[in-house]
Backbone bond lengths (Angstrom), bond angles and torsions (degrees), N, CA, C in turn:
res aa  C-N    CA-C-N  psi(-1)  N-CA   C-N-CA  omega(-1)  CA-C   N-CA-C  phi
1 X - - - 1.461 - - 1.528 110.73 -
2 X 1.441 125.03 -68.42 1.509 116.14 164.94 1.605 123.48 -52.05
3 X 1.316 104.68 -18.16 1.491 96.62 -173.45 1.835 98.37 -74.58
4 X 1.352 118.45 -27.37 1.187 139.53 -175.82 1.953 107.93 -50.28
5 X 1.202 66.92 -72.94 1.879 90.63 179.67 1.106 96.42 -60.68
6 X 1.579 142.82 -48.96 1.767 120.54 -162.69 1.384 92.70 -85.81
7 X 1.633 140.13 -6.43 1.383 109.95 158.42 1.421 123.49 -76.69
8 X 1.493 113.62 -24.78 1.292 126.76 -173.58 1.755 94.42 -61.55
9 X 0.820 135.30 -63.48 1.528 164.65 -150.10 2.229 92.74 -64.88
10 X 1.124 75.74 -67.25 2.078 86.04 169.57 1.026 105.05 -43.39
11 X 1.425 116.90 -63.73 1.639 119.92 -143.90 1.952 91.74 -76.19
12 X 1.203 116.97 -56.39 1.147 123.14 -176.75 1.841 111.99 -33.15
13 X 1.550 97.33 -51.10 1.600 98.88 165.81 1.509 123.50 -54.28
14 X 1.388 106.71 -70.54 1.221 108.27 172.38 1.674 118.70 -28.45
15 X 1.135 135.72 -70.69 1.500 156.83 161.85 1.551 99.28 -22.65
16 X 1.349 110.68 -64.08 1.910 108.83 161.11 1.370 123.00 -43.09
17 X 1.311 105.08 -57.43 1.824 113.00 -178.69 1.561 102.77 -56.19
18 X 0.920 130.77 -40.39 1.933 156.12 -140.97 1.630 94.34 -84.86
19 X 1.093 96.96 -67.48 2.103 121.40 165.34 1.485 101.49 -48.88
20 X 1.103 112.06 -52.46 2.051 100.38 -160.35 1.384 100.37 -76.04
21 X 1.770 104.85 -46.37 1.887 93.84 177.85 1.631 105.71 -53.93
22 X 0.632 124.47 -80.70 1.229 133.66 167.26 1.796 101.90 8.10
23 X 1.145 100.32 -95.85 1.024 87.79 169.96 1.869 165.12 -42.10
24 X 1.700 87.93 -12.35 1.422 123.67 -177.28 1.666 95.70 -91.12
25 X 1.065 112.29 -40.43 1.576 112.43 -177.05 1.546 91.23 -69.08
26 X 1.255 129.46 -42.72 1.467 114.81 -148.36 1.849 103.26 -83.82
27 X 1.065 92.19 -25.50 1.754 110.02 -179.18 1.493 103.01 -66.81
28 X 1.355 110.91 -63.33 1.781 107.79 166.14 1.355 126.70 -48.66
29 X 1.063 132.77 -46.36 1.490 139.86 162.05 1.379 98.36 -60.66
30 X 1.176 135.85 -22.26 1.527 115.19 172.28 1.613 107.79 -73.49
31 X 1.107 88.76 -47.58 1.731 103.01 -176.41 1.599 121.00 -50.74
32 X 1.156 113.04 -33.82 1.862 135.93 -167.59 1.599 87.61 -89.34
33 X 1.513 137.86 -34.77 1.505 140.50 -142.23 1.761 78.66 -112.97
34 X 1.281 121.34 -24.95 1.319 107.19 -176.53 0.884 118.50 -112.03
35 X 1.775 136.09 35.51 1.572 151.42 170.39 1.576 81.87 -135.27
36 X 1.571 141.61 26.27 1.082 119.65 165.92 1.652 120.06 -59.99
37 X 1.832 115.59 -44.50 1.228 125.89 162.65 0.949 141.62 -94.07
38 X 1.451 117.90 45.05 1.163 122.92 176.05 1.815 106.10 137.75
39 X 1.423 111.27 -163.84 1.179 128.99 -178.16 1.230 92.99 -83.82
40 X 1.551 135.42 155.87 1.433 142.83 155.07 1.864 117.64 -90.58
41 X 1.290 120.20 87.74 1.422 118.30 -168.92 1.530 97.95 -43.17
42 X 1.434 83.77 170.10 1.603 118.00 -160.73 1.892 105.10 -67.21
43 X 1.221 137.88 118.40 1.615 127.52 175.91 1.748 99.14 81.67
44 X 1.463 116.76 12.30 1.645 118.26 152.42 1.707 113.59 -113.50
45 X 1.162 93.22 153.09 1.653 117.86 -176.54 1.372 109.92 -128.07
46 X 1.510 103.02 100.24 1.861 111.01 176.54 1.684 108.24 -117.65
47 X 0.997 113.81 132.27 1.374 120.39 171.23 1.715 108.15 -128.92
48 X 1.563 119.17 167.86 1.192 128.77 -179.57 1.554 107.81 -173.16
49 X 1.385 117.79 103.97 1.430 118.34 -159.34 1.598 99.19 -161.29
50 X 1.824 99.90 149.01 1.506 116.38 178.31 2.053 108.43 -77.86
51 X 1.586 93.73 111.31 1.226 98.84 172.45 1.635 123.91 -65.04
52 X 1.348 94.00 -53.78 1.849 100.46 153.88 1.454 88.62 -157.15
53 X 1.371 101.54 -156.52 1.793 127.22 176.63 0.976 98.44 -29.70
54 X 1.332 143.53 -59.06 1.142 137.88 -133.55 1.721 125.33 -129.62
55 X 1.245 96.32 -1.07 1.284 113.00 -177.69 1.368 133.83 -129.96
56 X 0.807 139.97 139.94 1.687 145.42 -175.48 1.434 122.54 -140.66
57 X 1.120 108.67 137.25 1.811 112.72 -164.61 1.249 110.32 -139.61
58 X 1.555 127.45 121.82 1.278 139.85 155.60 1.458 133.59 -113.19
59 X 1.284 106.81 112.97 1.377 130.28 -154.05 1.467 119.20 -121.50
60 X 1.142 102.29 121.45 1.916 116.55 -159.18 1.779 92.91 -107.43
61 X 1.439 125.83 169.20 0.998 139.06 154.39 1.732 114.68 -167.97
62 X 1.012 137.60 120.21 1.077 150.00 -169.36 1.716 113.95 -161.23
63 X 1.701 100.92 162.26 1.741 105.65 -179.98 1.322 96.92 -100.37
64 X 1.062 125.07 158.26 1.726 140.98 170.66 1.720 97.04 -101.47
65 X 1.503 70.51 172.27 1.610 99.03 176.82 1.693 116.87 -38.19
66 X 1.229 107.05 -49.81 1.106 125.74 -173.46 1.500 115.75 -59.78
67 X 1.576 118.72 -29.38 1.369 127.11 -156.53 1.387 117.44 85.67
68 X 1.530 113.43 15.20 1.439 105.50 179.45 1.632 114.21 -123.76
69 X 1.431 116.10 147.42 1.581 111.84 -138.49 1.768 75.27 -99.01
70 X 1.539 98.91 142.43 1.106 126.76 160.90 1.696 128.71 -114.24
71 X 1.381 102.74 142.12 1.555 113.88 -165.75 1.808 107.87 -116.03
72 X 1.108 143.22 159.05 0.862 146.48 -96.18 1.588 131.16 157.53
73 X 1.142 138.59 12.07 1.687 162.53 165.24 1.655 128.20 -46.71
74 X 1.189 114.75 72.12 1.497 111.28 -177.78 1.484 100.64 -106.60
75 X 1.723 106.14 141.07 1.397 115.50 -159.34 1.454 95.29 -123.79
76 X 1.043 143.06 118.14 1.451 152.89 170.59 1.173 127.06 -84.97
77 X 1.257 147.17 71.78 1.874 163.36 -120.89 2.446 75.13 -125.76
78 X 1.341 63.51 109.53 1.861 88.77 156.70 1.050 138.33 -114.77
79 X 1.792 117.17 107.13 1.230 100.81 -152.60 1.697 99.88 -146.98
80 X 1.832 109.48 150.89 1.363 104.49 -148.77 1.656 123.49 -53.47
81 X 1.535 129.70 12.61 0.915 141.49 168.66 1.261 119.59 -134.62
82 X 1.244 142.71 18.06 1.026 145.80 -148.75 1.674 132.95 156.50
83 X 1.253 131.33 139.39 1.446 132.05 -170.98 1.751 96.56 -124.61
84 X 1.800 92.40 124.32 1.375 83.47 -178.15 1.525 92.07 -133.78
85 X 1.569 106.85 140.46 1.589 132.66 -144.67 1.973 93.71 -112.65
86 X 1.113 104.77 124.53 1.545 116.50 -170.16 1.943 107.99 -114.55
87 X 1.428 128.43 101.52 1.290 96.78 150.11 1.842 98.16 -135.65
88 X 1.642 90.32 169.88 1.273 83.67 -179.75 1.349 120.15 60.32
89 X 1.539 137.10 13.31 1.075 139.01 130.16 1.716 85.30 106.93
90 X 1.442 120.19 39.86 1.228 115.40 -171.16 1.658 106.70 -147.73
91 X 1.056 107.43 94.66 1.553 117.40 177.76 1.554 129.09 -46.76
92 X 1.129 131.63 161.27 1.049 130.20 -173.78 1.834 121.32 -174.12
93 X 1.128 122.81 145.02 1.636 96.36 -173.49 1.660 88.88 -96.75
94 X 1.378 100.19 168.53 1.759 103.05 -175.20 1.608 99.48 -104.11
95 X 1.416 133.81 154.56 0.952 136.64 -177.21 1.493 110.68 -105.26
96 X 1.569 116.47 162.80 1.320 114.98 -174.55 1.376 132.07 -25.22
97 X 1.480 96.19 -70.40 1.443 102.32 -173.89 1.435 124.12 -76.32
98 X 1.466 140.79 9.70 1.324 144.27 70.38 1.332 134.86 26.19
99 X 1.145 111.04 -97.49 1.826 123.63 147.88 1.203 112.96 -3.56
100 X 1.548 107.29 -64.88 1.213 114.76 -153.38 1.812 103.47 -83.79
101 X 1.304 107.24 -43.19 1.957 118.21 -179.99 2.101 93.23 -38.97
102 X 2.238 95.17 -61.23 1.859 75.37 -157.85 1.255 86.24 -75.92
103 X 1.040 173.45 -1.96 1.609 145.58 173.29 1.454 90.06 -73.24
104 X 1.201 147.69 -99.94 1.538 123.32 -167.00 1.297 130.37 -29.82
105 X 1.431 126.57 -28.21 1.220 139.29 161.28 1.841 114.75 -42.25
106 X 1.785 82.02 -65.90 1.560 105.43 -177.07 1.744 111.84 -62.65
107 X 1.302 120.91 -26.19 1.305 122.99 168.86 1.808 109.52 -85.15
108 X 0.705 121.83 -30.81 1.501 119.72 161.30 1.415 123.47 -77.81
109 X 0.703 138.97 -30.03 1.485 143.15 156.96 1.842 100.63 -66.54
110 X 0.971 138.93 -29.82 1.197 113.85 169.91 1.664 125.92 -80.49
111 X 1.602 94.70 -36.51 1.333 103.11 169.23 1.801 107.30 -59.67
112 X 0.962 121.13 -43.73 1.424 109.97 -173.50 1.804 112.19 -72.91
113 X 1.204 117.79 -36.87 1.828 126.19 -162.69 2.167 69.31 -82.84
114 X 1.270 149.90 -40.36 1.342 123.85 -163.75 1.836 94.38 -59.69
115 X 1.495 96.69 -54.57 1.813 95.79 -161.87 1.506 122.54 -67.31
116 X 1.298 102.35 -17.45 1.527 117.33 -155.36 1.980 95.11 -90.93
117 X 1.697 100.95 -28.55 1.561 94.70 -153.44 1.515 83.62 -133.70
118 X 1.179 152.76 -26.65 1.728 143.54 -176.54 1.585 114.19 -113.24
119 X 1.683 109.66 -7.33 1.274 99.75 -162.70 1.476 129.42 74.87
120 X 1.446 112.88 -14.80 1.527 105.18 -179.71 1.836 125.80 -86.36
């Protein structure tokens, strides 16, 4: 019975540790995908990173003029006929020349998160 529970108890950790790397990798690859164009000014937050297979997300945050913080979330759904572009909870299909920006995007961001984060 305890031997039970202190595996339950392990594994549960492990699965935590497993999740947080996880997550630290995915945060860095956001970070490397979000100096793809350029420098990121000073008091902005840009990211651009593979959610999984099928998804891609570029995400701005910065203050305006005003002093008031602005947000920023475009979700990229890839799909075998089509790329359909999400912000603000409002769909849209993306048009060619589109297509074509995140696929160079999306091929540069891998080449860079390989060298920057695996060495390859």
């Amino acid at each position: 019975m305890i031997q039970k529970l202190v595996r339950g108890v392990t594994q549960t950790r492990k699965d935590q540790r497993d999740a947080e790397l996880l997550r630290k990798f995915l945060r860095r690859e956001a970070q490397i995908g979000g100096e793809l164009f350029g420098p990121v000014p000073p008091g902005h937050r840009r990211e651009f990173f593979c959610l999984d297979a099928h998804t891609w997300v570029w995400h701005e945050e910065w203050t305006d003029e005003l002093g008031q913080r602005q947000i920023k979330t475009t979700r990229y759904d890839v799909r075998p006929n089509q790329i359909l572009k999400s912000q603000n909870g409002q769909y849209q299909k993306v048009e060619e020349a589109e297509a074509r920006r995140l696929h160079e995007a999306a091929t540069l961001y891998r080449e860079r998160v390989m060298k920057h984060m695996y060495r390859a």
